[in-house]
C-alpha positions as protocol buffer text, in pm:
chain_id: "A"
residue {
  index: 1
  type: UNK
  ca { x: 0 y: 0 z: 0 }
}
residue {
  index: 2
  type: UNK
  ca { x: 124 y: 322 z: -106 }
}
residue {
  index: 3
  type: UNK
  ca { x: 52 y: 637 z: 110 }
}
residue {
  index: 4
  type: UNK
  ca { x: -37 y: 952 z: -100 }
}
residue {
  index: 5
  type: UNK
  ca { x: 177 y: 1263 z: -82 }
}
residue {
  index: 6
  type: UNK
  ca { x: -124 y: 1427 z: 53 }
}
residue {
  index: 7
  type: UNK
  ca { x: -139 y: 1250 z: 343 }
}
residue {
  index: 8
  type: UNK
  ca { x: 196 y: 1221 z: 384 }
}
residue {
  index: 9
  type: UNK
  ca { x: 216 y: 1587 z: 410 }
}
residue {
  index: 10
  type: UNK
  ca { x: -84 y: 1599 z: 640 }
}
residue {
  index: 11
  type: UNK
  ca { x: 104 y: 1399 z: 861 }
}
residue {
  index: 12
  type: UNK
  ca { x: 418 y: 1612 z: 904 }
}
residue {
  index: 13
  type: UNK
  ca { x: 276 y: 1907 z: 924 }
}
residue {
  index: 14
  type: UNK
  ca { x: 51 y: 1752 z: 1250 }
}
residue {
  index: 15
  type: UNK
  ca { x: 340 y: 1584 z: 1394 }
}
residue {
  index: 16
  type: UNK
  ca { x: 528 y: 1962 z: 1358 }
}
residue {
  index: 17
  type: UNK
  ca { x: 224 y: 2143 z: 1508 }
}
residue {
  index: 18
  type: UNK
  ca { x: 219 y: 1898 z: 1799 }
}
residue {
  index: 19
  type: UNK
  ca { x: 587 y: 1967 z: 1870 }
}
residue {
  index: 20
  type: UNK
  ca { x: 487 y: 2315 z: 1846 }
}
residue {
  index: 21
  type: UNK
  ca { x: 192 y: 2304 z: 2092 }
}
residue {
  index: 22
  type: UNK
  ca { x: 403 y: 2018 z: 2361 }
}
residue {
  index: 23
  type: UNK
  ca { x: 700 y: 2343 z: 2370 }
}
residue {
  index: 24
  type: UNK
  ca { x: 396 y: 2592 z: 2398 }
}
residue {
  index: 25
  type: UNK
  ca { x: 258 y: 2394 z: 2675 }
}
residue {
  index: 26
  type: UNK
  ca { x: 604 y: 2337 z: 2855 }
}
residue {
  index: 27
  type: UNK
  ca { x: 696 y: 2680 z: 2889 }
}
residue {
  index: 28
  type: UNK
  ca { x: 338 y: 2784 z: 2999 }
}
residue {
  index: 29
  type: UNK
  ca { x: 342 y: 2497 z: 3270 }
}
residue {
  index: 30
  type: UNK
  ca { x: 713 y: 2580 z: 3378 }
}
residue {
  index: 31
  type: UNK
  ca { x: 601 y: 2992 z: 3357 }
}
residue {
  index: 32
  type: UNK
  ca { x: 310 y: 2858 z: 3577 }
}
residue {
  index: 33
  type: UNK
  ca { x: 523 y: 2610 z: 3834 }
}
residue {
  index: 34
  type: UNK
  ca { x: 751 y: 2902 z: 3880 }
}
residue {
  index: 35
  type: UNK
  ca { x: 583 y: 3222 z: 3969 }
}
């Protein structure tokens, strides 16, 4: 089975905008644990 470019792309880009969001998250929870 051969997975379309499409997808393919849909797939990196979520994988990069969950990166994005986990480093969002980490500084808000360390902003958060530490004043």
């Amino acid at each position: 089975m051969e997975a379309s470019p499409v997808l393919a792309r849909k797939t990196i880009c979520f994988s990069r905008s969950v990166e994005i969001h986990e480093k969002v998250i980490g500084t808000f929870i360390e902003k958060h644990m530490f004043y």
